[in-house]
C-alpha positions as CSV (number, residue, x, y, z in Angstrom):
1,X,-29.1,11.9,22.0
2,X,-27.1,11.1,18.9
3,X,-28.3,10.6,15.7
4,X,-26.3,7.9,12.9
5,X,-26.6,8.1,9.7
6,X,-25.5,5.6,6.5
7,X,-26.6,3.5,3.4
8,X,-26.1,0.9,1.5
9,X,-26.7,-0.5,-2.1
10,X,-28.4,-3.3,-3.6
11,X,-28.1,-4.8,-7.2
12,X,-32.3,-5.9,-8.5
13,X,-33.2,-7.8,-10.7
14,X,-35.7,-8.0,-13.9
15,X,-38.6,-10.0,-14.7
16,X,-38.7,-11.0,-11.0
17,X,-39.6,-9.5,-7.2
18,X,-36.3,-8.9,-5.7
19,X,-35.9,-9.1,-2.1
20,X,-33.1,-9.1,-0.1
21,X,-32.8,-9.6,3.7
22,X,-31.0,-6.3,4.9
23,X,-30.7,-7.6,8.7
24,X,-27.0,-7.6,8.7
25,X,-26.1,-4.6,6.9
26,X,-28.9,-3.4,10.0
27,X,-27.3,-5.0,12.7
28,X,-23.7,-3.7,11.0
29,X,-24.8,-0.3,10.8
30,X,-26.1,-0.4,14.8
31,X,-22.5,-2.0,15.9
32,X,-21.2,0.8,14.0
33,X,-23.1,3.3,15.6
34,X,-22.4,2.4,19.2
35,X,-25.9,3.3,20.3
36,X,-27.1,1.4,23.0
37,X,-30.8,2.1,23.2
38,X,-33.0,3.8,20.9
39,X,-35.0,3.3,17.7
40,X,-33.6,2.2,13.9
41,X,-35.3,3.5,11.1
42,X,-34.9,1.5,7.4
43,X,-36.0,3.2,5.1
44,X,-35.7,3.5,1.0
45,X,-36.4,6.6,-0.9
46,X,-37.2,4.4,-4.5
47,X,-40.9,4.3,-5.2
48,X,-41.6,0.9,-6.7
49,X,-39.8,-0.5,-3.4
50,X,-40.6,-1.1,0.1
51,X,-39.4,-2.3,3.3
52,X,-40.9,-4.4,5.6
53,X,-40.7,-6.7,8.7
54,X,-41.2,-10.4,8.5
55,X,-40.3,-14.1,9.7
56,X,-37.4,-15.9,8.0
57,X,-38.4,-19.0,7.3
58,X,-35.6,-21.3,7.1
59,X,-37.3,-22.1,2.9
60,X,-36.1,-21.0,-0.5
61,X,-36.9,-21.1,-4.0
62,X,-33.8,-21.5,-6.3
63,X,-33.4,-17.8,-6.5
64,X,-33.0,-18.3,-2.9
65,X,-36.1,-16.3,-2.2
66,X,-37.5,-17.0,0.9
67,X,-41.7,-18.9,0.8
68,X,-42.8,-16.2,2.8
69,X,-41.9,-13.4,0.3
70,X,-43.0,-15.5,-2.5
71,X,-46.1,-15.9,-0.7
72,X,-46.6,-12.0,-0.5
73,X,-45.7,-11.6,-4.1
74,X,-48.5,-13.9,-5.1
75,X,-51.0,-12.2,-3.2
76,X,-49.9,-9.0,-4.0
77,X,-50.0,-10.0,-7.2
78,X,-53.8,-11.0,-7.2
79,X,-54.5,-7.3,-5.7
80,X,-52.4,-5.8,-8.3
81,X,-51.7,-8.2,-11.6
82,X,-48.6,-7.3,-13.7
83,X,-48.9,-4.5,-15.9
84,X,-48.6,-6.4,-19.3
85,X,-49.9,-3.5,-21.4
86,X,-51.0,0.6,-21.6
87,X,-54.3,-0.6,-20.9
88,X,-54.2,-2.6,-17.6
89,X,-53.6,1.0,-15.7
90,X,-53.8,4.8,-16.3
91,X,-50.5,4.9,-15.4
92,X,-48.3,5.7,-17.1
93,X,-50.2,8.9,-19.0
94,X,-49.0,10.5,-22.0
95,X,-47.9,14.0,-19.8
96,X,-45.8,11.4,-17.6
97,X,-44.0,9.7,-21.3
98,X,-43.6,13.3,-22.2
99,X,-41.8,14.7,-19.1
100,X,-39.5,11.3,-18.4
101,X,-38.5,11.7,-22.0
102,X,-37.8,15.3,-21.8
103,X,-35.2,14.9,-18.8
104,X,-31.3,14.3,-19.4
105,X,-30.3,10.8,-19.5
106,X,-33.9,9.9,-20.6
107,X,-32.2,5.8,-21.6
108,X,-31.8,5.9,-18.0
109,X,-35.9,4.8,-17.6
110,X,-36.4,4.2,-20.9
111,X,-33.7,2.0,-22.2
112,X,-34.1,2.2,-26.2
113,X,-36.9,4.9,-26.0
114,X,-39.0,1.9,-25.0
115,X,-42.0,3.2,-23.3
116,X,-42.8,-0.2,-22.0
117,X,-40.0,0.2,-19.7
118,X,-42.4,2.5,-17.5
119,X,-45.2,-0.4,-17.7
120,X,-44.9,-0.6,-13.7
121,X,-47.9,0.5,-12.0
122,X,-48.0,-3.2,-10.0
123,X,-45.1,-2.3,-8.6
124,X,-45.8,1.2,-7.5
125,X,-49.2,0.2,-6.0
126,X,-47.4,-2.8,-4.0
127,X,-44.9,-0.7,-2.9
128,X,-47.4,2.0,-1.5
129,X,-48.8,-1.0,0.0
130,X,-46.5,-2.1,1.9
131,X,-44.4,1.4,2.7
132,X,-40.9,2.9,2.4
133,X,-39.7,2.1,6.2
134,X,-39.8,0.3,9.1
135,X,-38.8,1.4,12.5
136,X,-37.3,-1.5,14.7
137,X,-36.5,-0.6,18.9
138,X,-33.1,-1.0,20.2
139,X,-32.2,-2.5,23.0
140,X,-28.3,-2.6,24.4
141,X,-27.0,-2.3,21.1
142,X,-29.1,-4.9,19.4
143,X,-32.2,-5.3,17.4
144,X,-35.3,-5.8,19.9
145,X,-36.3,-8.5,17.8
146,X,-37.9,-12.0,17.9
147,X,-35.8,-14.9,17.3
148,X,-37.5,-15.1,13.5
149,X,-37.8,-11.2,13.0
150,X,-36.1,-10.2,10.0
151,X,-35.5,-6.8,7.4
152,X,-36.6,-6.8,4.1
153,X,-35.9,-5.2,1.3
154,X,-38.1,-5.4,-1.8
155,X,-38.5,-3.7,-5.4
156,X,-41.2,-5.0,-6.8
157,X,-40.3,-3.1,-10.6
158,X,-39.6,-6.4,-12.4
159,X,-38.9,-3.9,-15.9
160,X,-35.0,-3.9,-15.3
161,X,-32.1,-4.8,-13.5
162,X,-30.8,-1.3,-11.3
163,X,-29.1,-0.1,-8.4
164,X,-31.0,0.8,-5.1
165,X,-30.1,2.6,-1.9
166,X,-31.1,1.6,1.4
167,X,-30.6,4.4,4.5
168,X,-30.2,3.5,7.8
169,X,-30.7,5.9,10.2
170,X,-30.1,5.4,14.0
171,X,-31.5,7.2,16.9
172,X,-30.7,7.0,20.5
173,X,-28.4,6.9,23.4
């Protein structure tokens, strides 16, 4: 059995959902691997983000997200509104302010010493929702996929633009 590792990032965005259809950098990393058949395992280790397995269909908003994932961020979004204020969730709790601010590089999540920068409870509860991974079967070096079947990628922490790591790890003969 051999097992193949690697990542990838990916550049969010703020005030909006950001997906991103990771498929390629998938199907890349399995060429790469030269594994035949086995199991791929997606997974990202951010906690406001999630990835998930979904149609592509063929429609895009002028963000070029596709209607499906805008879809799921609306209903998500009736589950779990936007966190507009410290009173729409518990979270984030004064101990939490206290310890983020005591690590080093505390701008790095609070950009200005704005606390409203941890205002993302939505986007934790979504992304609990939905999960961290998916696992995908491989089939003679290929995704055994439908024709539509795609990978997605999603942080759903609309508070600021930042970098996010996706790991790929392949399993198999």
């Amino acid at each position: 059995m051999t097992v193949y590792q690697t990542q990838f990032r990916l550049n969010t965005y703020a005030q909006r959902d950001s997906y991103f259809d990771v498929t390629p950098q998938v199907r890349t990393a399995l060429a790469e691997s030269c594994i035949q058949n086995g199991m791929v395992y997606v997974t990202t280790p951010h906690t406001t983000c999630a990835i998930f397995f979904e149609e592509w269909t063929h429609d895009s908003d002028m963000n070029g997200d596709d209607f499906l994932n805008l879809d799921l961020s609306k209903a998500l979004e009736r589950i779990f509104p936007p966190h507009t204020s410290s009173e729409t969730y518990h979270y984030p709790g004064e101990a939490h302010y206290q310890a983020v601010e005591s690590w080093p590089h505390p701008e790095q999540w609070l950009p200005g010493g704005d606390r409203r920068a941890l205002w993302n409870a939505d986007a934790h509860l979504k992304a609990s929702l939905i999960g961290a991974s998916e696992m995908i079967p491989i089939s003679q070096n290929s995704l055994a996929v439908g024709k539509t079947g795609y990978i997605y990628f999603v942080d759903f922490d609309r508070t600021r633009e930042r970098e996010r790591c996706v790991q790929v790890t392949i399993i198999g003969e």
